[in-house]
N, C-alpha and C positions, 0 to 999 in steps of 0.2 A: 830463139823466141824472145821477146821480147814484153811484160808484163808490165800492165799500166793501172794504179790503182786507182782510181775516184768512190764519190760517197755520191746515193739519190735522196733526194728533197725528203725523203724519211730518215736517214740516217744508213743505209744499209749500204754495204761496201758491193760494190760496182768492180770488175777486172775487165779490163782489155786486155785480148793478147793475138798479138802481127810474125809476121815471121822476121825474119833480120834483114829480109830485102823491101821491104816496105814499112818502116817506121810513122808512127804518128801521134799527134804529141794526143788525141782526144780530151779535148778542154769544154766541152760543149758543157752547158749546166742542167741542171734538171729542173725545170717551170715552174713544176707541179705544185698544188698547196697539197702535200698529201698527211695526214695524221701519223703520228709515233705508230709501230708495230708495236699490238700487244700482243704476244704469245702467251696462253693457258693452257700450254699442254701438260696431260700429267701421265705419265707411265703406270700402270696397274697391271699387275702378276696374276695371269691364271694358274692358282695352284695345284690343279687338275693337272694341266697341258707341261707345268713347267716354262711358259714363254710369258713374255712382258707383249702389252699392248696397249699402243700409244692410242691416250684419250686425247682427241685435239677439235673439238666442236664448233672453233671460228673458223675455220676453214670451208663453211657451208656457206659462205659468203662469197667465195673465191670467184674468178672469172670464168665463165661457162660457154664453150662456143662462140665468141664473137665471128659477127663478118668480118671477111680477109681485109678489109680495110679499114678495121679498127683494131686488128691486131697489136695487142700491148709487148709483143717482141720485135715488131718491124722497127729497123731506126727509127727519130722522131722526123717530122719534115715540119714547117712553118702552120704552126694554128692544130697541130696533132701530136702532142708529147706523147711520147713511150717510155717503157722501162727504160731505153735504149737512148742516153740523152743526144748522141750522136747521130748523125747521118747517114752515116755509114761507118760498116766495120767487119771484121775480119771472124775474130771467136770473140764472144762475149759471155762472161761469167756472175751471177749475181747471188744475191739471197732474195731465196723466197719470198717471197711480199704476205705468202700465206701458209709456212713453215707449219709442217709436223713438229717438228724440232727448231730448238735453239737457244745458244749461247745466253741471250738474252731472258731467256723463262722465267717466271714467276717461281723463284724457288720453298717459296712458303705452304708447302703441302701437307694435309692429315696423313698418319702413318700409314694408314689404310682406308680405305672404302669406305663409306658408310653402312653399316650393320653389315661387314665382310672382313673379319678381323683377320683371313688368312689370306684377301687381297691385299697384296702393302704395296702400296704408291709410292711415287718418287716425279720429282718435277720431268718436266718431258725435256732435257736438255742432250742440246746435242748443234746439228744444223744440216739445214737444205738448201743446195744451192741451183740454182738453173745453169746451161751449158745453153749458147748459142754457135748452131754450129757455124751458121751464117747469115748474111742480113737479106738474103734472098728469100722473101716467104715461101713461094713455089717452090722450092730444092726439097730433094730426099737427100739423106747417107750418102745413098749408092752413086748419087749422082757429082758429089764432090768434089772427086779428083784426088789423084796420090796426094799433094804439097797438103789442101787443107785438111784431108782427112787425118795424113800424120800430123799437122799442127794439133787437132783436134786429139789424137796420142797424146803428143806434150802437153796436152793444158788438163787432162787426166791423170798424168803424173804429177804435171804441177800441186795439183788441187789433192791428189792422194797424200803426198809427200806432205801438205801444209795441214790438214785435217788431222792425220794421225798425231800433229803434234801439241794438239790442242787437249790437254789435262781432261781426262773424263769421257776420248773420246773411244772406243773400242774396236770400231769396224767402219770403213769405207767403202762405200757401194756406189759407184757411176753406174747409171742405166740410162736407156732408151726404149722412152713407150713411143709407138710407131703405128697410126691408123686409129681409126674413129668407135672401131669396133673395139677395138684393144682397150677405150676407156678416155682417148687419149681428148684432153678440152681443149685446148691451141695448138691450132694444126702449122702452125711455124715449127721449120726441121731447130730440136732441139732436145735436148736431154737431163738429167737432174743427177747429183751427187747427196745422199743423204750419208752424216756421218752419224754412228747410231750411239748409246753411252752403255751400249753388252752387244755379242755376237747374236745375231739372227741365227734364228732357228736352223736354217738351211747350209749355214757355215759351221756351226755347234753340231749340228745332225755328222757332215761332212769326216767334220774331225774328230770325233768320235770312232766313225767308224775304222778311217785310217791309223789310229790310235791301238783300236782291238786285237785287227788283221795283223798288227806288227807283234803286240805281243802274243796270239795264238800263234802267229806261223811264223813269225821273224821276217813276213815279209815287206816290201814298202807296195803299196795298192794304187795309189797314186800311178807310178812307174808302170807298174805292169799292167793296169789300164791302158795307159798310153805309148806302152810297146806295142800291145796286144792290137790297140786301136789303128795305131799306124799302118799295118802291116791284114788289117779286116775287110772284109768284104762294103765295108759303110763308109769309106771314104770319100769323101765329095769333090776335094782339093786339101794340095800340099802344096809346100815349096822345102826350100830348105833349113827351115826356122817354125814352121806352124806346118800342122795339119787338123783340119775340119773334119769330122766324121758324127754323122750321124750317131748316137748311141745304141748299146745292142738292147736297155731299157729304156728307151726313149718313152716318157712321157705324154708327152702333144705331139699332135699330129705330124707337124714338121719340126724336127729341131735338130739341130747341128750346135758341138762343141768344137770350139778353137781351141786347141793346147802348144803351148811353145814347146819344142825340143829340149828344151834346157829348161830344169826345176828352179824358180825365181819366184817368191813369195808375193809380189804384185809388179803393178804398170812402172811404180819408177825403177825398178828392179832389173828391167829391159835395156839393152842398148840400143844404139841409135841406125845397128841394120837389124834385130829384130823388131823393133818399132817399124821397120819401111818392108818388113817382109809381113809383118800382120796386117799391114795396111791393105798390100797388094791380097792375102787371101782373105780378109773382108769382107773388102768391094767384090770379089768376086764372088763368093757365096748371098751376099746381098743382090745381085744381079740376078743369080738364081732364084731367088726368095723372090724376086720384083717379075720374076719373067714364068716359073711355072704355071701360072692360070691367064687366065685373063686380065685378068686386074691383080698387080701388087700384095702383096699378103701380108696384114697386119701382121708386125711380130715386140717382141720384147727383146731387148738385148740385155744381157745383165750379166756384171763385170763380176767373179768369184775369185778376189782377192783372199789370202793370209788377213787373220786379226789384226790390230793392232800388236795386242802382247803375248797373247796365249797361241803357243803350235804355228810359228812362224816356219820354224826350220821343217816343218813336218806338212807343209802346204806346195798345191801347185798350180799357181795362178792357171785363169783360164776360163773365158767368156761363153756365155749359154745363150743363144739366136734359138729362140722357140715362136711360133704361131698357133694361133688357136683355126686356122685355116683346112680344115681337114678336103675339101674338094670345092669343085667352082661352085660359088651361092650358097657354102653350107659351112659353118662352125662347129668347133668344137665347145660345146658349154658344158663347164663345171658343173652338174646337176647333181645326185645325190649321193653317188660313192663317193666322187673325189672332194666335191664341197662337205656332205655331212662326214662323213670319214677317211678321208687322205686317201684314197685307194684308189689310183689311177687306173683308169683303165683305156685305153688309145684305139683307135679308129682305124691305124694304118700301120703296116710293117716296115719296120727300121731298114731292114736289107733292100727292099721293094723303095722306099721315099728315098736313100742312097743313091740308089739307080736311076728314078727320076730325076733328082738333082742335077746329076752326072751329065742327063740327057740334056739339059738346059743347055741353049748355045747361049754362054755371055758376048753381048759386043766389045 
């Protein structure tokens, strides 16, 4: 792989990254008159919930739906710049134009909230980057292909491996919002990387509980989830480095976890045939996800990396493919158990959505 660094007419670091059989020097410049990014994000502690929640209020400015042909991720072509100062390209990597987080943040913040002495603030520093998986607008994931999907592997590594090294950063999160339903404002196949400056709730919750199970029973949870799974009636696809199984509490309506064979605290932690073995059951669980209805099924991807520092040794990497797609022309909405109080409650059975899976012919 091959990584090519340039800066946009804001100052924000731009990556290129090609495989090693197509090199390219990407020298194109960026037009644009665009103004300095100001980030004012500020972090504020509910000390209820025990979790930090980013306050970031320029972002209501951000870009909303354009038409496909003013999309600000398609390369740029003559009399139409984009983010993308190039013409074309391969994977493309950038900062946010309209960050939750970042490096750059206004670090001058009051201790706390105003008249909330037990909210304490802290500047919202951190970063968010965008992933272009390709300069094709039309393309899905599913549709990629092995080469650039695993290029798309590496520049995940890439980008985990350079994020955790950055002073203050605590956790690495690649996702994939996916459909219009899902939330998702530019429909260009692409994904985002937020490094956050503490562990998310869901990775905290996580290791916690792996934590307990070890010192009540001595056992590892992790592991015998993923014994237990492998070998369950919820299995969707395996090969011999990953198996996808539906969970026996699945949450939403459709959701499939990928786990590797081998305990590895995140993506750069993978070698270069289980990187080309999760590609292959990916795409093909993605095919499934694209083929059981009529139309495509929004979903979320989202990468459940090891912290940066905390319970590394005691993590097992492993990506969560969920939809709010519960049957043709009807959604799952968060309504008042699981919005007002976390309490899940699912539409469809784990064993039963397994089995549909199953049935899916991928081409």
């Amino acid at each position: 792989m091959i990584r090519t660094s340039r800066r946009l007419a804001d100052g924000r670091e731009i990556l290129y990254f090609d495989d090693d059989r197509s090199p390219r020097a990407h020298d194109a410049q960026d037009t644009r008159d665009l103004p300095p990014v100001s980030t004012h994000s500020q972090l504020r502690y509910d000390a209820l919930l025990g979790e930090w929640v980013a306050i970031a209020s320029h972002r209501q400015s951000r870009t909303f739906l354009p038409p496909p042909d003013e999309c600000p991720l398609d390369p740029s072509r003559p009399g139409r710049p984009t983010e993308i100062p190039d013409s074309s390209y391969q994977v493309v990597v950038f900062e946010n134009r309209f960050p939750s987080l970042a490096t750059e943040v206004e670090r001058e913040v009051p201790p706390t909230a105003p008249g909330a002495p037990l909210a304490r603030l802290r500047p919202g520093f951190g970063r968010c980057e965008v992933v272009c998986f390709t300069d094709q607008h039309d393309r899905v994931f599913a549709e990629l292909g092995h080469d650039r999907a695993r290029l798309v592997v590496d520049v995940w590594a890439d980008r985990t491996a350079e994020l955790s090294a950055i002073d203050g950063v605590e956790y690495v999160f690649p996702f994939e919002n996916h459909g219009e339903e899902i939330g998702v404002t530019l429909s260009h196949p692409h994904g985002q990387i937020y490094a956050y400056p503490y562990v998310p709730p869901r990775a905290a919750s996580v290791l916690r509980t792996v934590r307990r199970h070890r010192e009540t029973s001595g056992g590892d949870l992790f592991a015998e989830v993923v014994g237990s799974e492998r070998s369950g009636p919820r299995v969707v696809c395996a090969n011999g480095h990953w198996t996808a199984f539906v969970p026996a509490a699945a949450r939403w309506p459709y959701e499939v976890q990928l786990f590797p064979h081998r305990r590895v605290p995140d993506i750069p932690a993978l070698t270069g045939e289980e990187r080309d073995a999760f590609v292959r059951v990916y795409l093909d669980v993605l095919g499934r996800f694209a083929r059981r209805f009529d139309t495509p099924m929004p979903y979320i991807a989202s990468w459940n990396q090891a912290p940066v520092n905390d319970g590394r040794e005691d993590w097992w990497l492993h990506l969560q493919l969920f939809s709010i797609r519960r049957a043709p022309g009807k959604l799952k909405y968060l309504a008042g158990s699981e919005s007002g109080m976390g309490a899940f409650i699912t539409d469809t059975n784990p064993e039963d959505v397994a089995e549909q899976l199953r049935a899916v012919v991928v081409a």
